[in-house]
PDB file of N, CA, C and O in Angstrom:
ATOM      1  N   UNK A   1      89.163  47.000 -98.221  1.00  0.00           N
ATOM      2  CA  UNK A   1      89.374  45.826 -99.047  1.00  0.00           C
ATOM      3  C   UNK A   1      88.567  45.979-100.333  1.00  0.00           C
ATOM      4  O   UNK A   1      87.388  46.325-100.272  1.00  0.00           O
ATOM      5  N   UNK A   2      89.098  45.760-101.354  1.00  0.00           N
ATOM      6  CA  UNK A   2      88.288  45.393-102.808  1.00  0.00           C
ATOM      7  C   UNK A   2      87.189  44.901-102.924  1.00  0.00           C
ATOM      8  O   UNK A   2      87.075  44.669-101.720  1.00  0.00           O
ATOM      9  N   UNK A   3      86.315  44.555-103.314  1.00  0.00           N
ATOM     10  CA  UNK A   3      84.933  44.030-103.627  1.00  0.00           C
ATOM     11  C   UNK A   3      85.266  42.866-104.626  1.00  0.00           C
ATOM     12  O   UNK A   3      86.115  42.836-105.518  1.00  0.00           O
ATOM     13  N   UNK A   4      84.430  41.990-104.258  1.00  0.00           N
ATOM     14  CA  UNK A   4      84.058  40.332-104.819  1.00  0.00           C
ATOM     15  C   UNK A   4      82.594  40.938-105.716  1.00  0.00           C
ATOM     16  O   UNK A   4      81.827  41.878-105.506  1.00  0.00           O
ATOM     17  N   UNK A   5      82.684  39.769-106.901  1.00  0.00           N
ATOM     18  CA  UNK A   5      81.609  39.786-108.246  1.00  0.00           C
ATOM     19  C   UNK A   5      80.308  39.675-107.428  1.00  0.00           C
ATOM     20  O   UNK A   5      79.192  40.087-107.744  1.00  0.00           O
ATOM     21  N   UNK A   6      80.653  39.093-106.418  1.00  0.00           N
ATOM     22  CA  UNK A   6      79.334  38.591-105.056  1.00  0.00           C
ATOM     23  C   UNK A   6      78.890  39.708-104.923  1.00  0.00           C
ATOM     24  O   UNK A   6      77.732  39.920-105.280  1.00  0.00           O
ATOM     25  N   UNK A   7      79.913  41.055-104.207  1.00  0.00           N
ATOM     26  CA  UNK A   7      79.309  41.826-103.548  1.00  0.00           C
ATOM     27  C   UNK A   7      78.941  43.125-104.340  1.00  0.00           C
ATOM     28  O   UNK A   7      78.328  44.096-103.897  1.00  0.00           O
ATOM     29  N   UNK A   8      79.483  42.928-105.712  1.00  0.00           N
ATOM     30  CA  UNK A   8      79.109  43.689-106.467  1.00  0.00           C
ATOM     31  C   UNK A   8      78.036  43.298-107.517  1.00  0.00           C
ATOM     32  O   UNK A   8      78.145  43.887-108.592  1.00  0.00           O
ATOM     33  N   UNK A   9      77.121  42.496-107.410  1.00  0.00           N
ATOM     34  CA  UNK A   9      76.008  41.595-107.793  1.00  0.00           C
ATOM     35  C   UNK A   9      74.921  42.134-106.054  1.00  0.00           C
ATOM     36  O   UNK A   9      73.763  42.537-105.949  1.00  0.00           O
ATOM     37  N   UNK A  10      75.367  42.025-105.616  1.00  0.00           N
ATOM     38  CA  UNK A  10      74.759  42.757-104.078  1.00  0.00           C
ATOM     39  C   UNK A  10      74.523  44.338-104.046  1.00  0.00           C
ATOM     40  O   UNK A  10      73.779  44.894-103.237  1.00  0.00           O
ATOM     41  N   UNK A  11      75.064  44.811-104.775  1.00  0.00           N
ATOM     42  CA  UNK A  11      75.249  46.288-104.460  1.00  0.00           C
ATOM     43  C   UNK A  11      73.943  46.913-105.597  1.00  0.00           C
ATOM     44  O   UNK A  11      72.983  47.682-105.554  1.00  0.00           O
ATOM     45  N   UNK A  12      74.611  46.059-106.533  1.00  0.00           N
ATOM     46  CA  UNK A  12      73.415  46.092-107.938  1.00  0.00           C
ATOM     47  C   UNK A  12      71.793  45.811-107.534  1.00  0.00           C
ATOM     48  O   UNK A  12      70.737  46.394-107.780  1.00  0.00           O
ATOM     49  N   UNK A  13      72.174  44.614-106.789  1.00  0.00           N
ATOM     50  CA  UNK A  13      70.309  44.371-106.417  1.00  0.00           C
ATOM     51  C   UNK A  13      70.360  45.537-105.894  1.00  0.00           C
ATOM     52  O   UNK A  13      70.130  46.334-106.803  1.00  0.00           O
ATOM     53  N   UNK A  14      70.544  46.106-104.878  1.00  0.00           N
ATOM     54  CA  UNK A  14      69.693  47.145-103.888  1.00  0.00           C
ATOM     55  C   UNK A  14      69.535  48.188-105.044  1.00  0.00           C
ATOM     56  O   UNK A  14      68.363  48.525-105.210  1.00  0.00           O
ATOM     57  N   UNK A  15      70.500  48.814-105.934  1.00  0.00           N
ATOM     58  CA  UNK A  15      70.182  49.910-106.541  1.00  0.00           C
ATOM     59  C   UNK A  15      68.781  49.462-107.779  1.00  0.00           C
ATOM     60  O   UNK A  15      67.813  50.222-107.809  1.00  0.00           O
ATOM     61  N   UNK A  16      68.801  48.319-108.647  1.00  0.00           N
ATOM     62  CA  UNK A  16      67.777  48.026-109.041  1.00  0.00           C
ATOM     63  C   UNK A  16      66.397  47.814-108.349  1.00  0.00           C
ATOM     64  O   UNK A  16      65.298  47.969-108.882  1.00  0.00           O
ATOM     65  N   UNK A  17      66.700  47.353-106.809  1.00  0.00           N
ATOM     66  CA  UNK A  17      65.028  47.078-106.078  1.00  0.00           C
ATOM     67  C   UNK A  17      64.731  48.629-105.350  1.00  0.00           C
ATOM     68  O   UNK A  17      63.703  48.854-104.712  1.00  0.00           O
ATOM     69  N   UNK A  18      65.760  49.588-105.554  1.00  0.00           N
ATOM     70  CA  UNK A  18      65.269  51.169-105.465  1.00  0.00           C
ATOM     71  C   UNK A  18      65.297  51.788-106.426  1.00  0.00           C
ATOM     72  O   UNK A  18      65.572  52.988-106.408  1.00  0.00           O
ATOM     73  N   UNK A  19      65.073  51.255-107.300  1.00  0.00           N
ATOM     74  CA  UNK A  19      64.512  51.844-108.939  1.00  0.00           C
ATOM     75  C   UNK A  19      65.721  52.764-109.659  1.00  0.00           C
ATOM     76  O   UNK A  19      65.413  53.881-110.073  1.00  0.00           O
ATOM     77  N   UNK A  20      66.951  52.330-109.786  1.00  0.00           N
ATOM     78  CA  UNK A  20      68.178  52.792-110.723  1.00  0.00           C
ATOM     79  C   UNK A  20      68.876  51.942-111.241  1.00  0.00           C
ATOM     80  O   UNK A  20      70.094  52.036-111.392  1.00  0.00           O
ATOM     81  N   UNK A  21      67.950  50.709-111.683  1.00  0.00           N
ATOM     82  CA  UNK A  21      68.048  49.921-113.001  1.00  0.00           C
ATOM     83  C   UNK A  21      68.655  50.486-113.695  1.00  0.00           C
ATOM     84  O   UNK A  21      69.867  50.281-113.768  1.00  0.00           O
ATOM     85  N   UNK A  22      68.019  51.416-114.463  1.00  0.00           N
ATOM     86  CA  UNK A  22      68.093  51.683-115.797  1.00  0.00           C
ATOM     87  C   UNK A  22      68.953  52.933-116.087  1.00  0.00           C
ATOM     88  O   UNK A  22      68.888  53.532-117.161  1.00  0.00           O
ATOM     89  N   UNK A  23      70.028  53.409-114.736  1.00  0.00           N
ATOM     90  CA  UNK A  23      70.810  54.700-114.641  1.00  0.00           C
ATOM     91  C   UNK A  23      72.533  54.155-115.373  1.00  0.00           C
ATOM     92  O   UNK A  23      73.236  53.216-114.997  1.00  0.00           O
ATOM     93  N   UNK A  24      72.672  54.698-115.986  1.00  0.00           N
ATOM     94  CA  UNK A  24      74.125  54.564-116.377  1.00  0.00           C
ATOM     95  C   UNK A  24      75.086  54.580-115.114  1.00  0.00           C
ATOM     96  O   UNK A  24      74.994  55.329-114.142  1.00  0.00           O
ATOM     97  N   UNK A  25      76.019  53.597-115.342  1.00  0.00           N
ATOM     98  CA  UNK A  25      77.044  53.843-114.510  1.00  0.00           C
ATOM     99  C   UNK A  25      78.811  54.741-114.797  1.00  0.00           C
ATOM    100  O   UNK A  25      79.637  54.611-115.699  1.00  0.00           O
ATOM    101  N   UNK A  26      78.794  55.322-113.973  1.00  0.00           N
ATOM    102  CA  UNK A  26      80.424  56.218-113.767  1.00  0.00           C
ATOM    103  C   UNK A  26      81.388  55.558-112.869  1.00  0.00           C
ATOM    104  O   UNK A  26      81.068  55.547-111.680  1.00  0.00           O
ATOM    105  N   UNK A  27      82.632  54.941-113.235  1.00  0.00           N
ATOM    106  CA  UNK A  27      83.433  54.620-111.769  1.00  0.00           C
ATOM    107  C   UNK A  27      83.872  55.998-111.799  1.00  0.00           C
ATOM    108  O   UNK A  27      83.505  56.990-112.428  1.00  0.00           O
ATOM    109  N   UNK A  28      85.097  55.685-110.616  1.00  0.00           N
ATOM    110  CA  UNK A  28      85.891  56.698-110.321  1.00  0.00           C
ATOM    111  C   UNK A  28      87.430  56.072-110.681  1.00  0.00           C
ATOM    112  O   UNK A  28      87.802  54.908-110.532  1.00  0.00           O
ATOM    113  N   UNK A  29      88.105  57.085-111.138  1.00  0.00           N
ATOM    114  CA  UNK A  29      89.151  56.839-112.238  1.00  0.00           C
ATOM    115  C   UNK A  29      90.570  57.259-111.266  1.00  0.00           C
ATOM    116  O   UNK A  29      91.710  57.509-111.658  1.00  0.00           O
ATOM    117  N   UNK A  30      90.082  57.232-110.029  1.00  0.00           N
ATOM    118  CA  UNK A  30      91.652  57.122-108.740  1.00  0.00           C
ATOM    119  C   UNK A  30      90.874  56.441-107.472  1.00  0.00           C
ATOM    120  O   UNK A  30      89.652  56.471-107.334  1.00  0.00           O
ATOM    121  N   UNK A  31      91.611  55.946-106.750  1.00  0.00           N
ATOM    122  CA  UNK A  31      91.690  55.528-105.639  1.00  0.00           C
ATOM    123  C   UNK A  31      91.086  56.247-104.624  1.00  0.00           C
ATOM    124  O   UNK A  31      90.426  55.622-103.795  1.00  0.00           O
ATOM    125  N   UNK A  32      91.229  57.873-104.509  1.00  0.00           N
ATOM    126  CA  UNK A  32      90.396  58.979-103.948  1.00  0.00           C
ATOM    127  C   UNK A  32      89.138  59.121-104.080  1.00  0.00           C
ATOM    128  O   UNK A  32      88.450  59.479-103.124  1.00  0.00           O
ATOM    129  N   UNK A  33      88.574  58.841-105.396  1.00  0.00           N
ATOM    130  CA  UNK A  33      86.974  58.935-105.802  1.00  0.00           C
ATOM    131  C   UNK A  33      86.774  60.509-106.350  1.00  0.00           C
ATOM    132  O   UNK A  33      85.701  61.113-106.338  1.00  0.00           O
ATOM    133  N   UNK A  34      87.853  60.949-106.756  1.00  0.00           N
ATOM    134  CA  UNK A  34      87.831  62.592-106.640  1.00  0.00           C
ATOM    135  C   UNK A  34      87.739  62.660-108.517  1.00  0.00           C
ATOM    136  O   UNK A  34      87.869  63.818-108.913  1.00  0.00           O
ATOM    137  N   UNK A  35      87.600  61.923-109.326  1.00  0.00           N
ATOM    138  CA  UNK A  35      87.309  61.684-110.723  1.00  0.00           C
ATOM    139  C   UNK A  35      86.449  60.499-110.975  1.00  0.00           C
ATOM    140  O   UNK A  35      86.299  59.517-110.247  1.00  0.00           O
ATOM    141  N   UNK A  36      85.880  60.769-112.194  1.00  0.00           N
ATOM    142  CA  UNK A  36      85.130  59.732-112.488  1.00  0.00           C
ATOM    143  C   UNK A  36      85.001  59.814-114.226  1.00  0.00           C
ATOM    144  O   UNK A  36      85.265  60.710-115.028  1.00  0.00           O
ATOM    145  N   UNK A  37      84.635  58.865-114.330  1.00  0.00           N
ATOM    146  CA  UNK A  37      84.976  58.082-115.819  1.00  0.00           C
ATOM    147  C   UNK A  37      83.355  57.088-116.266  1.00  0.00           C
ATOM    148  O   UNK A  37      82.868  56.240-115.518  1.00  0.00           O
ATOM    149  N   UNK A  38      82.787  57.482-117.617  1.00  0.00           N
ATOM    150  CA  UNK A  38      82.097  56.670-117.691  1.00  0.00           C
ATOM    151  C   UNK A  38      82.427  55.071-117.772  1.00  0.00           C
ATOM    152  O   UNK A  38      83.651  54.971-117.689  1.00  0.00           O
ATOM    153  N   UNK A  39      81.659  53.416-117.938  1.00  0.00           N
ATOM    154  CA  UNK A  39      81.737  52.934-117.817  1.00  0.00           C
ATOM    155  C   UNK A  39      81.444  52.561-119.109  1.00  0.00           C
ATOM    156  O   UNK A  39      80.393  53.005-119.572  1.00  0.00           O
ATOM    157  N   UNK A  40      82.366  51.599-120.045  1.00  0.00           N
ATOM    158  CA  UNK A  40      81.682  51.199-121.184  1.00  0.00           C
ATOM    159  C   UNK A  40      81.713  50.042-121.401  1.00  0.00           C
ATOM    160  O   UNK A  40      81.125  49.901-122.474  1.00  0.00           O
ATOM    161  N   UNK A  41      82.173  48.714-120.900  1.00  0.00           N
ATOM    162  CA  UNK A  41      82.576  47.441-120.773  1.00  0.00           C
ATOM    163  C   UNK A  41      82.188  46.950-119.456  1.00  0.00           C
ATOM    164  O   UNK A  41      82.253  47.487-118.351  1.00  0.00           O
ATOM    165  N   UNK A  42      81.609  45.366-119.971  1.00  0.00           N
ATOM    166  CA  UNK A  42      81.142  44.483-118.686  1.00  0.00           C
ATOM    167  C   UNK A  42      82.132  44.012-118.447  1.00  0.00           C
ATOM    168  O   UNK A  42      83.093  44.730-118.726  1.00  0.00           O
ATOM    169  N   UNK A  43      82.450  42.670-117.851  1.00  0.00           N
ATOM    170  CA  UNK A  43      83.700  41.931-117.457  1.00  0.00           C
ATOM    171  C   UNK A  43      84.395  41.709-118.518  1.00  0.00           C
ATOM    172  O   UNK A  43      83.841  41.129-119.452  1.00  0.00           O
ATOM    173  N   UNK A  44      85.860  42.141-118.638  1.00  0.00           N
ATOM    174  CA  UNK A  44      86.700  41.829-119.820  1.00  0.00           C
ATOM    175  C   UNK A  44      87.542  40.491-119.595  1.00  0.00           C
ATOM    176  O   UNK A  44      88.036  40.324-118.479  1.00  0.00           O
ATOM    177  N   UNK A  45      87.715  39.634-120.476  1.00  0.00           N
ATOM    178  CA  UNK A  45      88.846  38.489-120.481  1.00  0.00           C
ATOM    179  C   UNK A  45      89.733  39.417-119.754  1.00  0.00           C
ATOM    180  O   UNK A  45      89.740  40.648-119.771  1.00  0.00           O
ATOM    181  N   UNK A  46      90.835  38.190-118.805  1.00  0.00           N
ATOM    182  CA  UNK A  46      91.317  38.565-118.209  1.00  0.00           C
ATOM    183  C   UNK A  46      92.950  38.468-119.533  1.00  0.00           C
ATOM    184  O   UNK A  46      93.006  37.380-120.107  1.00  0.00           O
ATOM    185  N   UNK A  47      93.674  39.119-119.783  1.00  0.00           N
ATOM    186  CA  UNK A  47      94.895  39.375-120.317  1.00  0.00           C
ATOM    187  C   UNK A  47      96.176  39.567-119.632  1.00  0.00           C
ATOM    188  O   UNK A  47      96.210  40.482-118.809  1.00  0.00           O
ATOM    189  N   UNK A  48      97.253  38.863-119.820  1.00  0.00           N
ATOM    190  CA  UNK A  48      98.234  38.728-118.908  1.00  0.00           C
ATOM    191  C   UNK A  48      99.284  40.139-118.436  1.00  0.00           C
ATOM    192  O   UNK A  48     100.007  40.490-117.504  1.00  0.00           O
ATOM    193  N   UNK A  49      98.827  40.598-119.693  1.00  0.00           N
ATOM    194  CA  UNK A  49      99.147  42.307-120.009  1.00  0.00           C
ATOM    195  C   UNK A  49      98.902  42.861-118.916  1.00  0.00           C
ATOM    196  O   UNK A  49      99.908  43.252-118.324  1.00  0.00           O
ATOM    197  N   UNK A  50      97.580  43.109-118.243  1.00  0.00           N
ATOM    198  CA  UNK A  50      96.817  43.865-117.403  1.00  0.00           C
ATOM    199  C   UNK A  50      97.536  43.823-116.103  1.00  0.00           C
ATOM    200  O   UNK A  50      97.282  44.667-115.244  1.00  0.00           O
ATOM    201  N   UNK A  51      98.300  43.017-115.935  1.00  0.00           N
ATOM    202  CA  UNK A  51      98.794  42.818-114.561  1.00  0.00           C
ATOM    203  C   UNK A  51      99.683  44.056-114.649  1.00  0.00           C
ATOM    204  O   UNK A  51      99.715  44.571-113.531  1.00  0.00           O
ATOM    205  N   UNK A  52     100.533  44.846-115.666  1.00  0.00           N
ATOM    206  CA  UNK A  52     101.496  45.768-115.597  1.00  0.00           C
ATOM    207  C   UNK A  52     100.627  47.033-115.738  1.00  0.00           C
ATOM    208  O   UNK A  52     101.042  48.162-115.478  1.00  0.00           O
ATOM    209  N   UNK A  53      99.668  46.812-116.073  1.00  0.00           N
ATOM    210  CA  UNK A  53      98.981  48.210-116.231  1.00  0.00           C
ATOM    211  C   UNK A  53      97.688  48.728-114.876  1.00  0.00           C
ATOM    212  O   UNK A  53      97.046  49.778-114.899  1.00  0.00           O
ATOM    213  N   UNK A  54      97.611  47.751-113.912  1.00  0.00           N
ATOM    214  CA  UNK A  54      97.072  48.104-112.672  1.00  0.00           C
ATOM    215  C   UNK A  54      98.106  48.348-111.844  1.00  0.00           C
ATOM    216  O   UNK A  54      99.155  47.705-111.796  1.00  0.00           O
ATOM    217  N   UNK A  55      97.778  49.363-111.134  1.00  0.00           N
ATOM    218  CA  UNK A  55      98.145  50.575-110.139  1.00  0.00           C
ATOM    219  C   UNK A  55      98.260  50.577-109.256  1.00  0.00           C
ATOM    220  O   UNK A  55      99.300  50.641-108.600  1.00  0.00           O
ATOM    221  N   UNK A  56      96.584  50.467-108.760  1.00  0.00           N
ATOM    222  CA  UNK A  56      96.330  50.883-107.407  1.00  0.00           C
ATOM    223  C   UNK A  56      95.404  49.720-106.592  1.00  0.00           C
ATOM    224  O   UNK A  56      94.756  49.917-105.563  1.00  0.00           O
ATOM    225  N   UNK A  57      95.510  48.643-107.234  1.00  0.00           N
ATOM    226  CA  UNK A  57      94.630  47.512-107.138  1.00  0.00           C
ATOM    227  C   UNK A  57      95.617  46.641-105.752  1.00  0.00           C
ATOM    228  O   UNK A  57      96.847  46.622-105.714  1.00  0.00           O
ATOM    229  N   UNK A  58      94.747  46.025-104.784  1.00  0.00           N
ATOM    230  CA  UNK A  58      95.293  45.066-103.783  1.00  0.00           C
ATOM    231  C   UNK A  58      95.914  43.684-104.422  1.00  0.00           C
ATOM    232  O   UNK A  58      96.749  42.940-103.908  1.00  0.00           O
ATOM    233  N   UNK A  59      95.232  43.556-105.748  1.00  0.00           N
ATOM    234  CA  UNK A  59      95.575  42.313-106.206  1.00  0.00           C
ATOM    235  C   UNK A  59      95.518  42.671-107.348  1.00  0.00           C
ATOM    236  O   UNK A  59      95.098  43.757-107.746  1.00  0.00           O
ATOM    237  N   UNK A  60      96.175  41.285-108.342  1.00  0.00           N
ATOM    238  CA  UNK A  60      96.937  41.628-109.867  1.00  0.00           C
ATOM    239  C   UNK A  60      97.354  40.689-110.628  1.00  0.00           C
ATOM    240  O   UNK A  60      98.369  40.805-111.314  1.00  0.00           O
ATOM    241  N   UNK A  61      96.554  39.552-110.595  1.00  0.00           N
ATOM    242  CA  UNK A  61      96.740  38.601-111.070  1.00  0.00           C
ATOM    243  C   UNK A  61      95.523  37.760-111.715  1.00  0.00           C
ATOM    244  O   UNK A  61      94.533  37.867-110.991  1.00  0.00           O
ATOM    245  N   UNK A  62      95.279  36.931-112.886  1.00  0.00           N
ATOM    246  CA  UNK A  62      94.235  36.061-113.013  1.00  0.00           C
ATOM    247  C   UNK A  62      93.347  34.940-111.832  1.00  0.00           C
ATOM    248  O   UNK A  62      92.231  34.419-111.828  1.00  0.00           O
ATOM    249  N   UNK A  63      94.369  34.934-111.033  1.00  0.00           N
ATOM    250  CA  UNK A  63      93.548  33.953-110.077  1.00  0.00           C
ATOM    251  C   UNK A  63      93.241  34.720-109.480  1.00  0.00           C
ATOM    252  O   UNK A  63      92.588  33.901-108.833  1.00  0.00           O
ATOM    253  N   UNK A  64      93.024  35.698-108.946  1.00  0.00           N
ATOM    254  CA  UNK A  64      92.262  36.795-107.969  1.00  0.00           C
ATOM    255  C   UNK A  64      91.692  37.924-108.363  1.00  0.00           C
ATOM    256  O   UNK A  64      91.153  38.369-107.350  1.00  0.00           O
ATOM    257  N   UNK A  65      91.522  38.555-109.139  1.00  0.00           N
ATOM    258  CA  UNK A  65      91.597  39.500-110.117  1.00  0.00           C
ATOM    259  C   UNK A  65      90.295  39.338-111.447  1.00  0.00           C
ATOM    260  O   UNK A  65      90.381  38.494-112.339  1.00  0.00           O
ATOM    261  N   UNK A  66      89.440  40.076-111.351  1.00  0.00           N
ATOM    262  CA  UNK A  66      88.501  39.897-112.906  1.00  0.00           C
ATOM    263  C   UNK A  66      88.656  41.634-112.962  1.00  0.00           C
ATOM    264  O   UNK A  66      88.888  42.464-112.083  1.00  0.00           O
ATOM    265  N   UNK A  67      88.434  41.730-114.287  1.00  0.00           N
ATOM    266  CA  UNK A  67      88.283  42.940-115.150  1.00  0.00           C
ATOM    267  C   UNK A  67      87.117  43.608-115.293  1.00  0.00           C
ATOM    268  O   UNK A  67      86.307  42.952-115.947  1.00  0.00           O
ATOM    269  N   UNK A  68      86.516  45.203-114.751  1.00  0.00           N
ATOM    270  CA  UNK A  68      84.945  45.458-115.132  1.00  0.00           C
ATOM    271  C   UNK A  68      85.503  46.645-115.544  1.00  0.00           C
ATOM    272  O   UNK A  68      86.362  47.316-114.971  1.00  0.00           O
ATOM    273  N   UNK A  69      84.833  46.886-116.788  1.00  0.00           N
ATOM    274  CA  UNK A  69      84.819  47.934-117.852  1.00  0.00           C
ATOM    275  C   UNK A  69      86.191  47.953-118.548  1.00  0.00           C
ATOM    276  O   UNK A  69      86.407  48.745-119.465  1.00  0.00           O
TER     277      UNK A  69
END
């Protein structure tokens, strides 16, 4: 299942209270994890556009759906 702003606000504490605050972040740029992509954007407005241009996402819409990077 996808991750909630919750649990990704959760994931963040632990890496900041083990000292990688201050490490840049990379996602991964497929579903596999077998690429990765730097990160250059926090949460983007959500745009009605975006719904045709996600892929591989469980969900795809503004009411369920926020934008990171």
């Amino acid at each position: 299942m996808q991750i909630t702003v919750k649990e990704l606000y959760d994931y963040c504490a632990k890496e900041i209270n083990a000292g990688n605050g201050d490490k840049h972040i990379v996602v991964s740029d497929d579903n596999e994890g077998n690429g990765y992509h730097g990160m250059f954007y926090g949460f983007t407005p959500w745009d009605d556009e975006f719904e045709s241009l996600i892929y591989d996402s469980q969900f795809n819409s503004a009411d369920d759906t926020i934008v990171l990077g």
